[in-house]
C-alpha positions in Angstrom: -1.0 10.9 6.5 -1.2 11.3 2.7 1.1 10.5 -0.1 2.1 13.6 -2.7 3.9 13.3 -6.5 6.3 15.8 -7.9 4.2 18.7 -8.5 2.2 18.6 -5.5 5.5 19.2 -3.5 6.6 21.9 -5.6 3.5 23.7 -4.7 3.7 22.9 -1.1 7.6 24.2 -1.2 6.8 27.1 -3.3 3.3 27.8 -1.3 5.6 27.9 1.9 8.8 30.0 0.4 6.4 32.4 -1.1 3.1 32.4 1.1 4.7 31.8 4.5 8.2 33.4 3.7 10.2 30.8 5.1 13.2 30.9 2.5 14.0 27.4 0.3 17.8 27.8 2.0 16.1 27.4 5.5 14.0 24.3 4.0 17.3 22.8 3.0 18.9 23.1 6.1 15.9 21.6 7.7 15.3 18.7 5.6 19.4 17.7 6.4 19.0 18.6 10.2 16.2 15.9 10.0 18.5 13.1 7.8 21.3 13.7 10.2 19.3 12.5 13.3 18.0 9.8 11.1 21.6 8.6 10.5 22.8 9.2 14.2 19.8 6.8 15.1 21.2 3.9 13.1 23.4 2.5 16.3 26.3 4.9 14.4 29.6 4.5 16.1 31.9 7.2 16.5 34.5 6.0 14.0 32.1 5.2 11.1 32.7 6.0 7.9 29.6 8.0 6.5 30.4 9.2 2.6 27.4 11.6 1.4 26.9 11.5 -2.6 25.5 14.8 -3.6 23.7 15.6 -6.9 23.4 19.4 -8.1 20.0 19.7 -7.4 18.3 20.8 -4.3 18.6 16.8 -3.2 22.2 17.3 -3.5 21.5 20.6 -1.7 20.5 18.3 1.4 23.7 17.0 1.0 25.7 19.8 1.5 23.7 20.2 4.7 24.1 16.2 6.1 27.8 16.2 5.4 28.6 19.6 7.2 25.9 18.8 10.4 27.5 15.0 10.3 31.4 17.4 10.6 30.3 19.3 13.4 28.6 16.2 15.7 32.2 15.0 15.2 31.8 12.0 12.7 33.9 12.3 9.6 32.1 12.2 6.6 33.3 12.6 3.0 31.1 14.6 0.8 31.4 12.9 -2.8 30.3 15.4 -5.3 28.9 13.8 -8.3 28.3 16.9 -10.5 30.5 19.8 -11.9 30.2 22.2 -9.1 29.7 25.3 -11.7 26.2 23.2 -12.0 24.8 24.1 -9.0 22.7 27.1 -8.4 20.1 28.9 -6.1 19.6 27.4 -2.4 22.4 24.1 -3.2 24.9 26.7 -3.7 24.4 28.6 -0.6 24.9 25.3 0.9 27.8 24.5 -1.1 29.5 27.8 -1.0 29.3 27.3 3.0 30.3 24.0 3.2 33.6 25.2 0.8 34.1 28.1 2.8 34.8 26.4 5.8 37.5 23.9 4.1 35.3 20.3 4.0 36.6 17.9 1.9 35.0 17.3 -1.6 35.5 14.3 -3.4 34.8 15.4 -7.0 33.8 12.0 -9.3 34.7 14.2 -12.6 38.6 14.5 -11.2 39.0 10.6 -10.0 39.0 7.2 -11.4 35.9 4.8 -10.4 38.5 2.8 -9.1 39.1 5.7 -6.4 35.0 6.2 -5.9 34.3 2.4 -5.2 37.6 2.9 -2.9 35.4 5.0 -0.8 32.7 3.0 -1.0 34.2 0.4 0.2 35.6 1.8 3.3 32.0 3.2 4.1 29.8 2.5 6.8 26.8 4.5 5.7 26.0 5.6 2.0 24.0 8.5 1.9 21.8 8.5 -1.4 21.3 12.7 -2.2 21.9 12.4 -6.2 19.0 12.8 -7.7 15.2 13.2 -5.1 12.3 13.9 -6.7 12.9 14.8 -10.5 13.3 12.1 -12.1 11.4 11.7 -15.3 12.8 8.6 -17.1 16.2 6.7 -17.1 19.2 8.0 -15.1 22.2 9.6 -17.2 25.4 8.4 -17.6 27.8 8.8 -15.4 25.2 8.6 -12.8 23.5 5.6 -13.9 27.2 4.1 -12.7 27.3 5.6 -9.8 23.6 3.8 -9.1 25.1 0.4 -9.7 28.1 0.6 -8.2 26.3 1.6 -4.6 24.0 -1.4 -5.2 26.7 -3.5 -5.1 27.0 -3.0 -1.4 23.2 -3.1 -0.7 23.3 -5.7 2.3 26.6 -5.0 3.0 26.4 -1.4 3.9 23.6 1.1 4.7 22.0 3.0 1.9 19.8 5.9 3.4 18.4 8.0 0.2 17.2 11.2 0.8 13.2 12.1 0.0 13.3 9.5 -2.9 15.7 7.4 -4.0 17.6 8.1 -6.7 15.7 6.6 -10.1 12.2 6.2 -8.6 9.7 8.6 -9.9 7.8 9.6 -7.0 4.6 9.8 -9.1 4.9 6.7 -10.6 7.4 4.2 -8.7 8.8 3.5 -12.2 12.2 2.6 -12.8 13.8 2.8 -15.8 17.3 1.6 -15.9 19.7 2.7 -12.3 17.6 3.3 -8.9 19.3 3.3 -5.5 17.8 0.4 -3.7 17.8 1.8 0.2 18.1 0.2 3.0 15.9 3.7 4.7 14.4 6.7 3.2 13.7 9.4 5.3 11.3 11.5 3.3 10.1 15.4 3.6 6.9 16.4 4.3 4.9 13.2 3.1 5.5 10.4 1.6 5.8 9.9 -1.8 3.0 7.9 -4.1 6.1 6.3 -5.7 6.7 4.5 -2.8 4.2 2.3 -3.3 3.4 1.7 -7.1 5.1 -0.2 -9.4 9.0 -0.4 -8.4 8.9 1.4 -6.0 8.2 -0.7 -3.0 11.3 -2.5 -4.0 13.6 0.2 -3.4 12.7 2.3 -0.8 12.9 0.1 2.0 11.6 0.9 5.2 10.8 4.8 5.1 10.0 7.7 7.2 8.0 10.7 6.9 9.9 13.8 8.9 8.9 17.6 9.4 11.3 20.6 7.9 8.6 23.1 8.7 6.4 22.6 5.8 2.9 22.6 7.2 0.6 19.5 6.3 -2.5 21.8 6.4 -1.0 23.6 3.0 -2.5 20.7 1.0 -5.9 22.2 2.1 -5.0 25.7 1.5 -3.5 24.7 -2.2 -7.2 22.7 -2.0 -5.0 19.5 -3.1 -6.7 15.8 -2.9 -3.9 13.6 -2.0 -4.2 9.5 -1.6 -4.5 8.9 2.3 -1.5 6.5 3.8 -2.9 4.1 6.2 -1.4 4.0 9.4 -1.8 1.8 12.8 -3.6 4.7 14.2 -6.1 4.8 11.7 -7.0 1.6 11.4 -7.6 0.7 15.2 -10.0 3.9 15.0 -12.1 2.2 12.2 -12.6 -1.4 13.8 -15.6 -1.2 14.8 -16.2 -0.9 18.4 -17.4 -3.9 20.3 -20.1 -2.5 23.4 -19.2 -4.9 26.5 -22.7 -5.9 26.8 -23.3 -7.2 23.3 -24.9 -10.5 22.2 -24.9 -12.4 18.9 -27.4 -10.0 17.3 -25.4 -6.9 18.1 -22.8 -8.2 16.0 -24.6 -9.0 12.8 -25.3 -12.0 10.6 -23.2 -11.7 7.6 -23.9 -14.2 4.9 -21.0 -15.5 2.6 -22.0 -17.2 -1.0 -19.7 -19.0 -2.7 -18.1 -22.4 -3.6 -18.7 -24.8 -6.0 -17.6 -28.6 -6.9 -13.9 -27.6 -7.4 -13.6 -25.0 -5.1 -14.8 -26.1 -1.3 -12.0 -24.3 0.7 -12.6 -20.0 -0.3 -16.0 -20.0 1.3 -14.8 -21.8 4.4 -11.9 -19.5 4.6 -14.3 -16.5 3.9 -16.5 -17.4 6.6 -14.3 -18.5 9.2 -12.1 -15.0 9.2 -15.9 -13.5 9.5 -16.5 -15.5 12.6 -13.2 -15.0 14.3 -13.5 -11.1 13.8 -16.2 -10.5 15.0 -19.3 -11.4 13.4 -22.3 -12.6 15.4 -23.6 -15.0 12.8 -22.4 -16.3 10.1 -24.7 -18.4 7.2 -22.9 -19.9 4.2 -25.2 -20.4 1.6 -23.2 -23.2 -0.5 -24.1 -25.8 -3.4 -25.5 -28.9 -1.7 -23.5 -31.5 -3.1 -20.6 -30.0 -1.1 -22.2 -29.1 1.9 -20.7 -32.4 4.0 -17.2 -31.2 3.4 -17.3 -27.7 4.3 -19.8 -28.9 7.6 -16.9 -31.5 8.6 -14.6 -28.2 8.0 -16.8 -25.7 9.9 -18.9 -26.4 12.2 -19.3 -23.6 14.1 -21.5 -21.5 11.0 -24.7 -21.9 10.1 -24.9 -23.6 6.7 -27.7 -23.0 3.9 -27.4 -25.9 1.4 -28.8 -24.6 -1.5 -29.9 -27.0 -4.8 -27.0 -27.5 -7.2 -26.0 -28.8 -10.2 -23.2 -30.7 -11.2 -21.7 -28.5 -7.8 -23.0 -25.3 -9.0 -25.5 -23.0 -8.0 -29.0 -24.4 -9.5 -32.1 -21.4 -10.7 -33.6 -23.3 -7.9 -31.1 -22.7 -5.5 -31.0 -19.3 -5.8 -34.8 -18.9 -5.4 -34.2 -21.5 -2.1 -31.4 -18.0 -0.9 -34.0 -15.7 -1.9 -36.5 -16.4 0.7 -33.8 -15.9 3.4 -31.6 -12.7 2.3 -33.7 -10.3 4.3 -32.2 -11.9 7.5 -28.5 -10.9 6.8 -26.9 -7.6 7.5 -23.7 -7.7 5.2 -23.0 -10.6 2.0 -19.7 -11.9 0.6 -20.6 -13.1 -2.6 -18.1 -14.9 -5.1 -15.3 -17.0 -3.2 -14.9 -20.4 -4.8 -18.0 -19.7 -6.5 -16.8 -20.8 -10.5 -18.0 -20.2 -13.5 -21.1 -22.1 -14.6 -23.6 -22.2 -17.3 -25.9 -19.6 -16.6 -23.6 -17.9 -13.7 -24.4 -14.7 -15.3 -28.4 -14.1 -15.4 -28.1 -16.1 -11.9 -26.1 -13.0 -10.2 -28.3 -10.9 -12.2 -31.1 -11.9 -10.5 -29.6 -12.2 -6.7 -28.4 -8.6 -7.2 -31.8 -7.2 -8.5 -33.4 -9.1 -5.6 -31.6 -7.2 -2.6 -32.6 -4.4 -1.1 -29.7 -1.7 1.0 -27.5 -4.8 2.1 -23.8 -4.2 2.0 -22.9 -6.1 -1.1 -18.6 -7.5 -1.0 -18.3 -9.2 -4.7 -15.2 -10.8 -5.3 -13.8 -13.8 -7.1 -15.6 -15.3 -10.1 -18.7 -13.4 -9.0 -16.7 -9.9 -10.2 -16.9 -12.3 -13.3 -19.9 -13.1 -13.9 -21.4 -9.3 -13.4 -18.5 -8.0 -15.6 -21.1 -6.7 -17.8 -23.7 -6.0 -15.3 -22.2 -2.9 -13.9 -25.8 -1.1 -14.3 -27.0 -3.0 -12.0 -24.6 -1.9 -9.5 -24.6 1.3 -10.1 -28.4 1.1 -9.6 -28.4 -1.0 -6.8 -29.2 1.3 -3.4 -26.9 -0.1 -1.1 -23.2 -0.2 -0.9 -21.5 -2.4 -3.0 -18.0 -3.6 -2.9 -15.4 -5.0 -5.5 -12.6 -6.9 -4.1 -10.6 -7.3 -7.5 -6.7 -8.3 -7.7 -5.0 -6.8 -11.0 -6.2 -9.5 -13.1 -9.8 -9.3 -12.3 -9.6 -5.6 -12.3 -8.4 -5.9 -16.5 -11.5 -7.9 -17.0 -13.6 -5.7 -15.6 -11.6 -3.1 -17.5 -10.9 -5.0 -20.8 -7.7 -4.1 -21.0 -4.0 -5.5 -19.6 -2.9 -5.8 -16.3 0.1 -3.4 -17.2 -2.5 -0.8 -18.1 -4.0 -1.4 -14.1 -0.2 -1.8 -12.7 0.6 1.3 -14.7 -1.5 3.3 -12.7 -3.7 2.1 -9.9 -4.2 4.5 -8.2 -6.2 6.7 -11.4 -7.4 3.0 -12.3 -8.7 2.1 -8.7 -10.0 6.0 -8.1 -12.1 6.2 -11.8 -14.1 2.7 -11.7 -15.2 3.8 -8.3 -16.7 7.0 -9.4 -17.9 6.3 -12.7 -19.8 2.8 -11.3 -20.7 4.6 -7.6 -18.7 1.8 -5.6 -16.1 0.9 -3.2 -13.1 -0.7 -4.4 -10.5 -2.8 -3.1 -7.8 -3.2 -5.3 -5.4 -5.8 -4.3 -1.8 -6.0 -4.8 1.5 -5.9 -3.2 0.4 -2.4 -2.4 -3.3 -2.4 -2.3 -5.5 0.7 -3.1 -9.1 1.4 -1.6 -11.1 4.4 -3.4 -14.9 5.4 -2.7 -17.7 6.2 -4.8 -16.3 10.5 -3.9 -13.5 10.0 -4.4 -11.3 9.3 -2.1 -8.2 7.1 -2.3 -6.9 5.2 0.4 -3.3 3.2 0.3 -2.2 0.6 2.5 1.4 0.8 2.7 2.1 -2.7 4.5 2.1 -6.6 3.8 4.4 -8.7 2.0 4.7 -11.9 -0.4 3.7 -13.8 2.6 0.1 -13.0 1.6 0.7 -14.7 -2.1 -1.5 -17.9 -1.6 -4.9 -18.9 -2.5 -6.9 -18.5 -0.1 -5.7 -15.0 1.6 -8.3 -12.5 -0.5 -11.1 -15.0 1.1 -9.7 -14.2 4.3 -10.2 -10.5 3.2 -13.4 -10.8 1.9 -14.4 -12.3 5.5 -12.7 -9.9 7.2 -14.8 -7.1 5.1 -18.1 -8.7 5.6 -17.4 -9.2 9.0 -16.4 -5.6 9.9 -19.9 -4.2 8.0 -22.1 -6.6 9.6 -20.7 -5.3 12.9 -22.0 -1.7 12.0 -18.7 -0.6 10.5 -19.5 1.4 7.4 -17.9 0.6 3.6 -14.9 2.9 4.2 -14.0 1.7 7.8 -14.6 -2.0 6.9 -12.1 -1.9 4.2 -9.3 0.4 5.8 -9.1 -2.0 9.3 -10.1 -5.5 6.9 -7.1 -4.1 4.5 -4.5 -3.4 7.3 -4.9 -5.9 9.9 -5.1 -9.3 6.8 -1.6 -7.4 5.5 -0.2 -6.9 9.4 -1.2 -10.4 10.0 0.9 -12.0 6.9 3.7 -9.9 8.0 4.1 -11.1 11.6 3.1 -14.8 10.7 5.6 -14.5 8.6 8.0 -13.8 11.2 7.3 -17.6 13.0 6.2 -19.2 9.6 8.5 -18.1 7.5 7.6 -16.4 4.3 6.8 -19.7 2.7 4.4 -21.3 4.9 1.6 -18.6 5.8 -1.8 -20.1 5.3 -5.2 -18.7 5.3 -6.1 -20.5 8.7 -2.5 -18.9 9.7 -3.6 -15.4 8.5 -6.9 -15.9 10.1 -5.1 -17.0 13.9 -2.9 -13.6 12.6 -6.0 -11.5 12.6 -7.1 -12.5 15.6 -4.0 -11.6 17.2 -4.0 -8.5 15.9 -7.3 -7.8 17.2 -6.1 -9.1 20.6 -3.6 -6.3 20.7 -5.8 -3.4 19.6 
């Protein structure tokens, strides 16, 4: 599944309309055929009260279509038209023209009081959101920007199902300025849109879902359009890697996780443990010595590499103690709990220039310390890996985290390219993109995942994933989606509150279990 914008919808429309020669009016009436059994799915009884509000474009075109299919299934809807019908043109009047024709009733806003419209509000059931779709380019206008509120009023009360987008979001960006719908569903055309999950947009969708109205995916490649990739289940059971029945210990890899420090003795040990309990044959985790009884007490079943320290940091003889032994692993995590110390930079600098083709994950304070070492990456021959959340990613940047949350997916997409890596970039929404490329969103997990601890669980996760033979790609699409699955359902027993990074790695496991 991918996600499209504004304009790469318009050429899929006008590549099927013109190309294919399947007119826009049938498109309509398929893109309402599909809300209608959306809406008939929702437990609807037969005396609900479903009121349609119709813009005058070809979203209010759709709801022309829902309120006449809704009349003739035998539910009673009220078609509230929100725009001066002399407005409306092309395919919406067809619709409109028909739905007249046969003597519907229309509730025109511009002849009634908003006492009369919140009237019907109130007595509704289901509020179908068809005012605006996919055009919006900057704050709603007056009087619509009312009619916005007044339906949020109701949101938990009734059920708001928009139609393609809702109203206010910009489906390229997921910004909202001023009035947007907040749905309870969106049933959207085609594909869904990259607004859904950037910026606002995840707030005001709700739970959404991608239906056919004879617009053929395969157009994309035809139009020879690169769209971000969707996640789904399917997908990423297909990249776990596989586990052969007769495997041992060394089939599944030795991954190596290098971290912690005097103040943080917990992210390695989360790291390492989600490594374990995915998967990973081995696990070593090369830690400053002075800590090294706590995190043994904690974790018993790795293997543990001590390595010389001072004042609980990594030591220059520490890291030539790790050097001897970095041929022996077949993935590294490098950065959880890790600090910043006094020399942290040239340390890294050395480590990195001292691997050979090893799949590298840097994350935490080690994305720090190689901020402005990114030569060496791009040099280095194996794959390397940033794990970054929006914060780390402006660092690397130098610039603000509204400049990444502005537009991650161009943000996440460039640095890949330009520095020939694989980035992870974490977020409500997170976004994977490839040295080619490619842009990957995971369209799952929730504020259950906001503690410390849970990107160590995902670094694991990764490292786990590539020392079991996964490649880069696979690692982080199946690491992404079953760490933000797991919050989710832990969440469910836990509550929202009290998800843990040993919850999230039990969740994991779980999830595994059912795959």
């Amino acid at each position: 599944m991918y996600a499209a914008g504004q304009k790469e919808m318009r050429q899929m429309d006008q590549y099927t309309m013109e190309r294919l020669g399947l007119p826009g009016v049938v498109l309509m009436e398929n893109a309402g055929a599909k809300v209608v059994e959306e809406i008939l799915s929702c437990d609807l009884c037969e005396h609900s009260k479903v009121v349609v509000l119709a813009g005058g474009g070809n979203n209010g075109g759709d709801g022309f279509v829902i309120a006449r299919r809704l009349f003739d299934l035998g539910v009673k809807p009220l078609l509230c038209m929100m725009v001066n019908p002399e407005r409306l043109k092309d395919d919406a009047k067809i619709h409109f023209d028909v739905y007249v024709k046969r003597g519907l009733p229309v509730f025109y806003l511009q002849e009634n009081t908003k006492a009369a419209f919140q009237k019907e509000l109130e007595q509704a059931d289901i509020i179908v959101d068809a005012i605006l779709g996919t055009g919006v380019n900057g704050p709603v206008r007056p009087p619509l920007d009312l009619v916005i509120s007044l339906v949020n009023e109701y949101k938990g009360q009734k059920l708001i199902i928009s139609v393609d987008i809702p109203s206010g979001v910009s489906s390229d960006t997921g910004k909202v300025v001023g009035a947007a719908i907040k749905a309870n569903k969106t049933v959207t055309f085609v594909f869904p849109k990259k607004g859904f999950f950037l910026q606002d947009g995840p707030w005001y969708v709700g739970e959404w879902k991608a239906v056919d109205i004879s617009v053929p995916p395969s157009i994309m490649t035809d139009l020879g359009l690169k769209l971000p990739n969707v996640i789904t289940e399917k997908l990423a059971r297909a990249m776990v890697p596989v586990r052969p029945k007769h495997g041992h210990k060394g089939t599944f890899g030795h991954a190596l996780v290098l971290g912690g420090s005097r103040h943080f003795v917990g992210a390695p040990i989360f790291a390492a443990k989600a490594a374990l309990h995915s998967g990973a044959g081995l696990v070593t985790l090369a830690i400053p010595e002075s800590i090294f009884p706590m995190a043994a007490a904690q974790n018993p079943e790795s293997l543990f590499l001590p390595l010389s320290d001072i004042n609980g940091h990594f030591s220059e003889a520490g890291l030539h103690e790790l050097l001897e032994r970095l041929s022996q692993f077949d993935s590294i995590a490098v950065g959880p709990g890790m600090g910043r110390f006094s020399g942290g930079e040239e340390w890294l600098k050395v480590f990195m220039r001292s691997l050979t083709t090893q799949s590298v994950v840097v994350d935490a304070d080690a994305l720090y310390l190689l901020r402005n070492e990114m030569d060496i990456i791009h040099r280095y021959k194996g794959n390397v890996i940033f794990t970054p959340h929006p914060g780390e990613m402006a660092r690397l940047l130098n610039c603000t985290v509204r400049e990444v949350e502005s537009d991650r997916l161009g943000v996440a997409k460039n640095f890949a390219v330009k520095h020939s890596l694989f980035l992870l970039l974490k977020g409500h929404r997170s976004v994977i993109a490839t040295p080619d490329g490619e842009v990957f969103i995971n369209p799952i997990g929730n504020d259950a995942l906001g503690k410390g601890g849970s990107g160590d669980v995902l670094t694991g996760l990764i490292a786990s994933f590539i020392a079991q033979g996964a490649g880069p790609l696979n690692a982080l699409v199946a690491a992404s989606y079953l760490h933000a699955r797991a919050g989710e359902e832990k969440a469910k027993s836990l509550s929202h509150y009290g998800v843990t990074p040993f919850d999230l790695i039990d969740g994991v496991r779980e999830q595994l279990n059912l795959i």
